[in-house]
N, C-alpha and C positions, 0 to 999 in steps of 0.2 A: 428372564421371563417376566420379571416383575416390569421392566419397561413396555413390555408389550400391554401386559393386562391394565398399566395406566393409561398406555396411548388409545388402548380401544374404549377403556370408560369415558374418557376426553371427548372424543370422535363423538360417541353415541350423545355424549352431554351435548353437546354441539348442535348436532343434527336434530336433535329433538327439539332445539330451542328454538330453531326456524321451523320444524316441521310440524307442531303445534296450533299456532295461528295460522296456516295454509290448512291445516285440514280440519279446523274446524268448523261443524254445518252452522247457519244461523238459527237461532230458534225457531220451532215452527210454530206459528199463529194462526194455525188456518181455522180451527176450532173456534176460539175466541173473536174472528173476524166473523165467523156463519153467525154467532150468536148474537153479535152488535148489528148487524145486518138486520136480523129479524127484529128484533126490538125498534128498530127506527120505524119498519113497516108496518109493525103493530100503531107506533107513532100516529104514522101519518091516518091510517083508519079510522081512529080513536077522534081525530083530530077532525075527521069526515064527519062524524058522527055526532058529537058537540054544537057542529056547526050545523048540522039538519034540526037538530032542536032548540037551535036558538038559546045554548048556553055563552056560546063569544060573538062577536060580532066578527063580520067577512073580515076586515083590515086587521084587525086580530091574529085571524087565521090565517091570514098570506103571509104575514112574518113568520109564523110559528112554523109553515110548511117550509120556507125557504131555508127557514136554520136548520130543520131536518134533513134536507137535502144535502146542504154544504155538508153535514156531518156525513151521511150518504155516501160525497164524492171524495172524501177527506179517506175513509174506508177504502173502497174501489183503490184507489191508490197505490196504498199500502198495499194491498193484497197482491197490486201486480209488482209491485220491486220485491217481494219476497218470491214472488213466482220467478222474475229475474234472476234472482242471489241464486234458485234450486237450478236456472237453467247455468248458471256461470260453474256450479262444481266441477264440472268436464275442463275448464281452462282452469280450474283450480290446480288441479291434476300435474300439469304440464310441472310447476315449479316444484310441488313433493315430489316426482323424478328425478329432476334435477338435480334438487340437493342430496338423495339417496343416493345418486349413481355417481358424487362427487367421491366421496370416502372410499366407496364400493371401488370403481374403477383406480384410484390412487392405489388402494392397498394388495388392486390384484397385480398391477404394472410391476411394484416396489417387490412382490413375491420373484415377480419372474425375471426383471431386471435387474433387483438390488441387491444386497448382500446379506441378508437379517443372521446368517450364519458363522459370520466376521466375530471373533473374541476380540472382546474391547482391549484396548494397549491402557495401560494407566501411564498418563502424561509426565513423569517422573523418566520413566523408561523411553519415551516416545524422544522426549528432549535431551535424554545422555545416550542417544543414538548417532551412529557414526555421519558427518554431517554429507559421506558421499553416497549415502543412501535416500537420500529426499534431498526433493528442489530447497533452493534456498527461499522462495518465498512460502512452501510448507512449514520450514522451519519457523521464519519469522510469524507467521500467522498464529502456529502454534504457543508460541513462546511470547507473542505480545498477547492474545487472551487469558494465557495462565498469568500472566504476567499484572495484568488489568484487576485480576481478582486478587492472586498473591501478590504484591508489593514487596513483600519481605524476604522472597525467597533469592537469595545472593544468587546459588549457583544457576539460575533460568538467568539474572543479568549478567552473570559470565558467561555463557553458553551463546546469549545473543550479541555481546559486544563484537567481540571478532567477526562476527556475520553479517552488523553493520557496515564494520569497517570493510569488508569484500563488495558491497556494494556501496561504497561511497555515500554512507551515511552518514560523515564524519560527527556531526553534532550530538545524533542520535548514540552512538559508539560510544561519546564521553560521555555520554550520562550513563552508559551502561556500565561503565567500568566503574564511574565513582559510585555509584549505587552498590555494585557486589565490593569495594573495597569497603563502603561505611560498612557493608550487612557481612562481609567474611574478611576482615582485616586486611591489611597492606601484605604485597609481597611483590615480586621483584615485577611478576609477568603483568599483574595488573597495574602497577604503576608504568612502567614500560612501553603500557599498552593502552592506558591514559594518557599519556605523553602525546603518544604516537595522534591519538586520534583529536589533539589539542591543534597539533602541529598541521595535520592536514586540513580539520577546520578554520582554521588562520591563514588558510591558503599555502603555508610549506614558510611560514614566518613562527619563529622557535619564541615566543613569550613567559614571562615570568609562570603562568601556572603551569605550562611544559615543561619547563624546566625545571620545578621544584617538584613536579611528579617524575623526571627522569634521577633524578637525586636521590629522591625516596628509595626508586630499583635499583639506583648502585647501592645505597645504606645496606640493602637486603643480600645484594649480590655486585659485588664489585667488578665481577667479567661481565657483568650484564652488556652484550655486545650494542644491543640496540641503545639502551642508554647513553651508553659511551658516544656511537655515532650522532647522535641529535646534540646532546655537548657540547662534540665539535664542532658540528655546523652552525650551533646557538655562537661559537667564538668567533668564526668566519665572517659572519652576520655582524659581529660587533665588532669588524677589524678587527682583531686579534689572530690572524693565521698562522703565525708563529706556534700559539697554542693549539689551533685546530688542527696544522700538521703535524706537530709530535703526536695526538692524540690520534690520529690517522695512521700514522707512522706506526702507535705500537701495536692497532689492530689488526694494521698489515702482516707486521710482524710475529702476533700473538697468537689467529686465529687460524686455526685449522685448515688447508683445502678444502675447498667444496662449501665454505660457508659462505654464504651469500651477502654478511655483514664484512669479509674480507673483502669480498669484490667490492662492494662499493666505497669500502675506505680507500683502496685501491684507483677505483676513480674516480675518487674526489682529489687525490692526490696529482693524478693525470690532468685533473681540471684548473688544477694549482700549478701547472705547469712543473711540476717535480718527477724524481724520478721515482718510478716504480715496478715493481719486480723485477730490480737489478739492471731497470736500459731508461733510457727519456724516450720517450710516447714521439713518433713523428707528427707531422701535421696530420690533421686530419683530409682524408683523400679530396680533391678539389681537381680544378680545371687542369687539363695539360698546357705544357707552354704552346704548342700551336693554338690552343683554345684562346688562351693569354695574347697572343700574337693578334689573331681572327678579332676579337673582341675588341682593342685597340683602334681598328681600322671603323670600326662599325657606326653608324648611324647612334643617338642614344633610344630611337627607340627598336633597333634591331640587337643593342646590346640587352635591352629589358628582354625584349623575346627572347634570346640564350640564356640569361640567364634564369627564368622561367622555367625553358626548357631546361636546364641541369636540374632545377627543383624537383621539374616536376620527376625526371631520373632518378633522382633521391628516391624520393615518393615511392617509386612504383617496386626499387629495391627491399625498400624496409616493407612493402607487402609480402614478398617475394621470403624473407629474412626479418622477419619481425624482433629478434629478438639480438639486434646489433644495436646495443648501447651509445655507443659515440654517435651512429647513424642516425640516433633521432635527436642527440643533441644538435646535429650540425645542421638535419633539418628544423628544427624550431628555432633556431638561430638565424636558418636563409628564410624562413617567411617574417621573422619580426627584422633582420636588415633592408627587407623589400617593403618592409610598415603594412605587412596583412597579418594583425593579430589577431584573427579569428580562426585564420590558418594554423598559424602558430600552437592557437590552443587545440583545436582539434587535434593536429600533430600529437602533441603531451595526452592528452585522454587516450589516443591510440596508443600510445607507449608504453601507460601505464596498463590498460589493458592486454597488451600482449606480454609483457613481463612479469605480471602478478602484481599487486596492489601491495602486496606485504613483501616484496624482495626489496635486496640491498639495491639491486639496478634501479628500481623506478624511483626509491628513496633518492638516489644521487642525481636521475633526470626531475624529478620535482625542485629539488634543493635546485640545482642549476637552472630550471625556469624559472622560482621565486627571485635568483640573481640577478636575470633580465629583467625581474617587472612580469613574469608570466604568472600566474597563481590558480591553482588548482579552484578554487570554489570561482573564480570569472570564468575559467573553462567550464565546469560544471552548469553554470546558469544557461 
């Protein structure tokens, strides 16, 4: 209620503040014009009068008549621009309407359209709300204002880190995590998850601050699966596969079904050419031998058209099936061996999008496009 009775004293303060010099009349001087009037007329008689008795002489009196006059005309004047200003009140009019029927008409619309009957949510509550009940750019708006004002509240930049990172906000995401780690201390999930959004801002290249943030979450938690995997990939990176596949090996080994950090150790493993889950990975599906045969014989630019068209086959599968892992490695591989790297990248942004931004699968197709030279932030641009 009290918001109300402020917004209405505001309004009125407002509206009074324009509608004051609109409706004020000009002074009326029509009195004090009749009186100057008469007095000049008295003037000029007087003036008549002198001059029959031969107190000035005529050249005397022709000056003295003439300044009467101009004063005369100088009156007249005035008289008619204030009669003007009384006839303009009627166009005065139009704009104190105006501004009356602006507040007037808002606040009967907002009665009938809007919600004045809504209990406010206190922002505490609005932002530890489940994030599948509002859009994510609700979320963010709400959470970069509070956020704008408080500074120091940790848990609003843990609340929005992960919901940078769903929108590929990567840069954004690291500050958010380092921000709620200085203001609510280390622990496994925020370092984990600084890590993470180090590694994707660097394009899927694992750097000393990644990696001493994935360190941190093992210190706190040594199964930390997500750590472990970025690790590995930081050894792969650094020729050391030896190391990267044990370290793959034992999350194979370690983790549960159905974990999503098993699967992608799993195919990183596959991508290492090793064996996994007890067989070696075939090829991955390609030409038949008549295709192989066909092809041989071909022109090279009828072999580019096949092989185009297999692409574009790919292509239209993994619409079809979004969510076949190898499939989009093997496509991002046929557009950057055909040298269309813009393909390429589009390919990877779809990938990641249909697989989740935060699964072990798009983890391991990023990791394998940073292998080629693909990187997530040149796709992004």
């Amino acid at each position: 209620m009290l918001f109300w009775v402020i917004a209405a004293v505001l309004t009125l303060g407002a509206s009074l503040a324009v509608l004051l010099p609109l409706a004020a009349r000009p002074k009326s001087e029509s009195s004090d014009t009749a009186h100057d009037l008469e007095v000049y007329r008295d003037q000029l008689s007087e003036l008549d009068r002198d001059l029959d008795r031969g107190l000035i002489q005529p050249s005397e009196a022709e000056q003295a008549r003439a300044e009467i006059g101009r004063r005369i005309l100088r009156l007249s004047a005035a008289r008619q621009a204030q009669a003007g200003s009384e006839r303009s009140f009627g166009r005065r009019l139009i704009p104190v309407i105006a501004v009356l029927a602006v507040p007037l008409i808002s606040w009967a619309v907002y009665a009938r359209l809007g919600s004045p009957d809504i209990p406010s949510q206190p922002l505490s509550e609005r932002l530890a709300r489940n994030p599948a009940e509002s859009t994510v750019d609700e979320l963010v708006a709400r959470a970069e204002s509070h956020l704008a004002v408080n500074p120091s509240d940790g848990r609003g930049w843990e609340v929005l880190a992960p919901i940078y990172m769903r929108m590929q906000r990567f840069s954004d995401s690291a500050r958010a995590y380092d921000n709620a780690i200085r203001l609510l201390g280390s622990n496994a999930d925020r370092q984990s998850g600084l890590g993470e959004a180090l590694v994707n801002a660097a394009g899927g290249r694992i750097a000393g601050d990644a990696r001493a943030a994935f360190q941190a979450a093992l210190e706190h938690d040594p199964s930390n699966a997500k750590s472990q995997f970025f690790l590995a990939m930081a050894s792969a990176q650094d020729g050391r596969m030896e190391d990267a596949v044990a370290s793959w090996t034992r999350m194979r080994d370690a983790l549960p079904e159905g974990s999503p950090w098993r699967g992608a150790a799993a195919q990183a493993l596959a991508q290492a050419g090793l064996e996994t889950a007890g067989r070696v990975p075939g090829p991955v599906p390609g030409p038949g031998q008549e295709e192989v045969e066909a092809a041989a014989e071909m022109s090279e630019q009828d072999r580019a058209e096949m092989i185009a068209g297999m692409v574009e086959r790919l292509d239209e599968r993994l619409r079809k099936n979004p969510q076949d892992g190898e499939g989009w490695k093997q496509l991002i591989r046929s557009h950057l061996v055909l040298g269309d790297a813009n393909k390429a990248r589009d390919a990877l942004a779809r990938a990641v999008e249909a697989l989740g931004a935060d699964t072990g699968q798009a983890m391991a197709i990023i990791a394998f496009a940073a292998s080629n030279g693909l990187k997530m932030t040149e796709q992004a641009q």
